[in-house]
N, C-alpha and C positions, 0 to 999 in steps of 0.2 A: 399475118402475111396476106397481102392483097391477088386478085387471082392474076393480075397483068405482070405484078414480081414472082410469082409461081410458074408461070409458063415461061416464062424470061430464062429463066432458072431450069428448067427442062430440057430446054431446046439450046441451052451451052453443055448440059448435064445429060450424056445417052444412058448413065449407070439412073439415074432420076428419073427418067422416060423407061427403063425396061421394071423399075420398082414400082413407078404410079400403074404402068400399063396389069403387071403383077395384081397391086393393089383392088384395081378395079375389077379387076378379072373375079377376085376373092368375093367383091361385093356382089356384082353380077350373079356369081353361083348362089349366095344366100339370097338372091331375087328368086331364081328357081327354087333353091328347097328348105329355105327357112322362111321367108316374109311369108309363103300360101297358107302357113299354119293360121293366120291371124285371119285370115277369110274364110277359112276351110267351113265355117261350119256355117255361116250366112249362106253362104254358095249352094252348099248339098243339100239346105232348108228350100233352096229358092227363094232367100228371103229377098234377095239380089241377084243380078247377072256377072258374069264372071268379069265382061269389062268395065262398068258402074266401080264394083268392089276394087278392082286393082286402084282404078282412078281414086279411091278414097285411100285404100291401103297407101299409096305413095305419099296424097297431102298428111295424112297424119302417122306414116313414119317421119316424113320430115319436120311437122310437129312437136313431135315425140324427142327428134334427136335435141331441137331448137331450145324447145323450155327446157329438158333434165338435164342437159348440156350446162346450163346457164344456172340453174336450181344446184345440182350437184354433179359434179364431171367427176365422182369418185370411179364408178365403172371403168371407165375411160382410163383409167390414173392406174388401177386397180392392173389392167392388159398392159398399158405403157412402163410398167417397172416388173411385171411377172420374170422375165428374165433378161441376161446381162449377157449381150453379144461381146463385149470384149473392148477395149479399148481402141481399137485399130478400125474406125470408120468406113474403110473400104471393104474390111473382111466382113465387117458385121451385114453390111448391106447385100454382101453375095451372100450369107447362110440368111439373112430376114426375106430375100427373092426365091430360096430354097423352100422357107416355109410358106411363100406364100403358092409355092407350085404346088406343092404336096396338099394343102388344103384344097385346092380344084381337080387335082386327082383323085382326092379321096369324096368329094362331093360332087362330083360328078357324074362316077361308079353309082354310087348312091342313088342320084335323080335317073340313073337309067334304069335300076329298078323299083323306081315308084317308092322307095322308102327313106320319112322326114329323116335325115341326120341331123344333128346336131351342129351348126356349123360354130358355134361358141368354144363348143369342146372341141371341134377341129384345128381349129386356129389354136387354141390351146397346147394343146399337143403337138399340132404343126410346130410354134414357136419354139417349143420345149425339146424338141427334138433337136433342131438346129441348135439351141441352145449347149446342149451335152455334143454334139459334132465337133464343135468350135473350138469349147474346151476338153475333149476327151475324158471328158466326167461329168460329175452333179454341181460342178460349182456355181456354173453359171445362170442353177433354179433358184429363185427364191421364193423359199418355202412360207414363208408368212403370207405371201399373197396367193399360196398353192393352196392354204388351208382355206382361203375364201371361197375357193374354185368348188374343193368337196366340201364346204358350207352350203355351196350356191347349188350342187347336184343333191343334196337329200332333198333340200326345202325344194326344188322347182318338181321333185317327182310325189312325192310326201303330200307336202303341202297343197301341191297340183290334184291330188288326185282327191285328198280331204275336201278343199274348200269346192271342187266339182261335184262331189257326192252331198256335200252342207247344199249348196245354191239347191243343186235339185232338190232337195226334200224339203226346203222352204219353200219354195217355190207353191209345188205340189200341193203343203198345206195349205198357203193364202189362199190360190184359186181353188178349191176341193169346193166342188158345188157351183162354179161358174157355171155360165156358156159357155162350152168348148170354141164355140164360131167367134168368140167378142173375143177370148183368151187368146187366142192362135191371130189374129188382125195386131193385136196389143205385140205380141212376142217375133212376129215379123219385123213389126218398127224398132223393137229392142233388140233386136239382132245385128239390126241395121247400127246402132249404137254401139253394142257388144262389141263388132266386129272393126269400127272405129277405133274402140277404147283398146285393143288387142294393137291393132295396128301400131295405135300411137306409144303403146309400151314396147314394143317391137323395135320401133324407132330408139325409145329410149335406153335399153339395154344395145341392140345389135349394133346400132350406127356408131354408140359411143363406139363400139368395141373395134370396129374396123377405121374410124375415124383416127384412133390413137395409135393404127399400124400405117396408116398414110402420114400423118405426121411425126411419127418417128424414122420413118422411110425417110421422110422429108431433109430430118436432122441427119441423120448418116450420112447423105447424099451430100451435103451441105459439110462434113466433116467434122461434126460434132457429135459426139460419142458420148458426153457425159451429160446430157439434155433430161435435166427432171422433171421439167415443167411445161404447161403449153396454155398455147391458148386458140380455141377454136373459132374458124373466120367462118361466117354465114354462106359464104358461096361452097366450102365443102361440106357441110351438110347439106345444103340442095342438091351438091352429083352426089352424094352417096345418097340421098333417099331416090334420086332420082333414077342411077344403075338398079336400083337394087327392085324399084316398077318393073322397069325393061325386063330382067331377068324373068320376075314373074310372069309377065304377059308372052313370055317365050316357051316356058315349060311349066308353070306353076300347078298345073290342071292335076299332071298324075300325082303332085302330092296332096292337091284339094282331095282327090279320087279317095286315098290311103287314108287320109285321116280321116276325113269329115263324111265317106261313106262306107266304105269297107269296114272298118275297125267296129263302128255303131252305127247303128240306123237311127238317126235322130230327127225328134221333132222341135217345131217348133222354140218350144219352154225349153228342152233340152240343150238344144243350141245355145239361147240365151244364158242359161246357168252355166255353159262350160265357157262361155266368152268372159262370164262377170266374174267367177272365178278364177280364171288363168290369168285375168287383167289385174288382180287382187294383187294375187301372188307377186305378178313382175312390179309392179308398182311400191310394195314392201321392198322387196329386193334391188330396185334402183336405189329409193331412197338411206337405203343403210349399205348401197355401194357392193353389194355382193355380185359379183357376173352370174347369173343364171342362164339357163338355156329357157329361149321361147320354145322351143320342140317340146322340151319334156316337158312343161309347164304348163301347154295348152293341149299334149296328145292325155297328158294324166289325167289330165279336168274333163275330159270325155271317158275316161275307162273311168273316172269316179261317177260321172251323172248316170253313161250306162249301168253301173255297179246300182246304183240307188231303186233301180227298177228292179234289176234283179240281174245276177251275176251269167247268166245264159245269155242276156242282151249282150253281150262285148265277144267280139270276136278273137276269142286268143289264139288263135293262130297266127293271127293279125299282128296281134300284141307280142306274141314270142319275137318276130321279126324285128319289129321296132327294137326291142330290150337284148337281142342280139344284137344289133347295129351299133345302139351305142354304147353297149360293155364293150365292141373291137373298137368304138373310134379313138381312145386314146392311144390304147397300145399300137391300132394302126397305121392311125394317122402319126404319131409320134416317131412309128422307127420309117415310115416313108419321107419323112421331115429330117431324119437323123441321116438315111442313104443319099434323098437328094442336097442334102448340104455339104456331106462328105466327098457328093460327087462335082458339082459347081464350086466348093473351093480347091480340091484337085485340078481344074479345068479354067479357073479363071482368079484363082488368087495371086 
């Protein structure tokens, strides 16, 4: 779809204009308090300035959406079939506008107190919700792509927090006997890298994932209900990487603040290994299509590098908070997804 047949298609379609407007809205909030995680730790080094890094985080989320998009668009495929609004086009778009309120409700909450949620598992849950609204059951989950979901939450917290505690103690041994001054100049520039490579896997997991709810938006809108396939046009991956900057540069600070300084006090080397690590992680997990969350991915690969120092360096209080937020984001985001859909097709079905 070209972008001049998309707006064409808008502006005859007011139900297509309140779902892109929805849509965006969704991407925007993962600008505030999903994309800062992939800068968090450049930032709180200083390795960077906080507008230098957003300007980076945006070219290579959009990067990131661009190649894995084109590489493999299973993530994407993976969101686009999780659940089944129903045969009825019209209904299905008022409960997919449902979930997409409830996910900025519920992350919102969140960026007002300075703590990363999840917005991968939001949207998850969001949809899921609306999904059992619709149908007044579990019919309309599908479970096979549910198991990918809690495939994709051990390995991005697991796996996260393993290959964060691995990079740090490699790390550690190469340079053991350096210059601390040569090693710290070197781990700056690799930061600057790090927090690249973060970015552009950011792109590649998040963008697919909100990219496949604007065009399934798309197809509803359009009255097509049984849409299994798609194909992504280049001009929505530059507005989604490009809301999803904005966002950042509007509030992304207090979740730089949470992860990248609160939680650990990190140096240099430290930084870099939780960046090369988290970037590991999501980069496995694109390629074999599993949705992971960047949040748990890149907050674990700090509680692992802290951890390799020793277990006093991480801030658990810190960490209670986090690992309380996203044990409620499903069930909470899910039943605010299940009321606001129950209450938008009461209201406008």
């Amino acid at each position: 779809m070209s972008l001049s047949s998309f707006l064409e298609q808008v502006f005859q379609n007011p139900t297509l204009l309140i779902s892109s407007i929805l849509t965006l809205a969704v991407i925007l909030v993962n600008g505030w308090t999903d994309a800062p995680n992939a800068i968090a730790t450049c930032v709180s080094t200083r390795a960077m300035g906080v507008r230098p890094a957003i300007i980076m985080a945006a070219i290579f989320n959009f990067l990131g959406v661009l190649v894995m998009t084109t590489v493999n668009a299973s993530v994407a495929m993976t969101i686009y079939n999780m659940v089944d609004f129903g045969g009825d086009a019209t209904t299905a778009l008022i409960a997919l506008c449902a979930a997409m309120t409830a996910i900025v409700i519920w992350a919102t909450a969140a960026w007002y107190f300075g703590i990363p949620t999840s917005e991968s598992h939001a949207l998850i849950a969001g949809l899921s919700g609306a999904a059992i609204a619709i149908h007044n059951g579990m019919s309309g989950i599908n479970g096979g792509e549910w198991i990918k979901v809690l495939w994709g939450l051990v390995l991005s917290t697991v796996l996260g927090f393993g290959m964060g505690f691995l990079c740090a103690r490699i790390v550690e041994f190469v340079c053991k006997g350096m210059d601390r001054r040569k090693t710290n100049k070197f781990f700056s520039y690799g930061q600057v890298g790090g927090g690249a490579a973060m970015a552009f896997m950011h792109g590649a997991q998040d963008g697919q994932k909100f990219i496949a709810v604007f065009l399934l938006a798309t197809a509803l809108a359009s009255g097509n209900a049984e849409a299994t396939s798609f194909d992504v046009p280049i001009w929505l991956m530059v507005v989604c990487s490009g809301v999803m900057a904005l966002g950042t540069s509007i509030g992304g600070y207090r979740i730089i603040k949470s992860v990248g300084m609160d939680m650990v006090k990190l140096t240099t080397y430290q930084g870099f290994s939780a960046d090369i690590g988290a970037a590991a992680c999501l980069l496995v997990s694109s390629l074999t299509g599993i949705p992971v969350s960047t949040t748990h991915t890149k907050t674990t690969a700090i509680m692992g590098v802290g951890a390799s120092r020793r277990i006093r360096s991480v801030n658990w209080a810190v960490v209670k908070d986090l690992i309380l937020t996203w044990v409620l984001t499903f069930p909470g985001c899910g039943i605010i997804g299940y009321l606001t859909a129950k209450l938008f097709l009461h209201l406008f079905a």
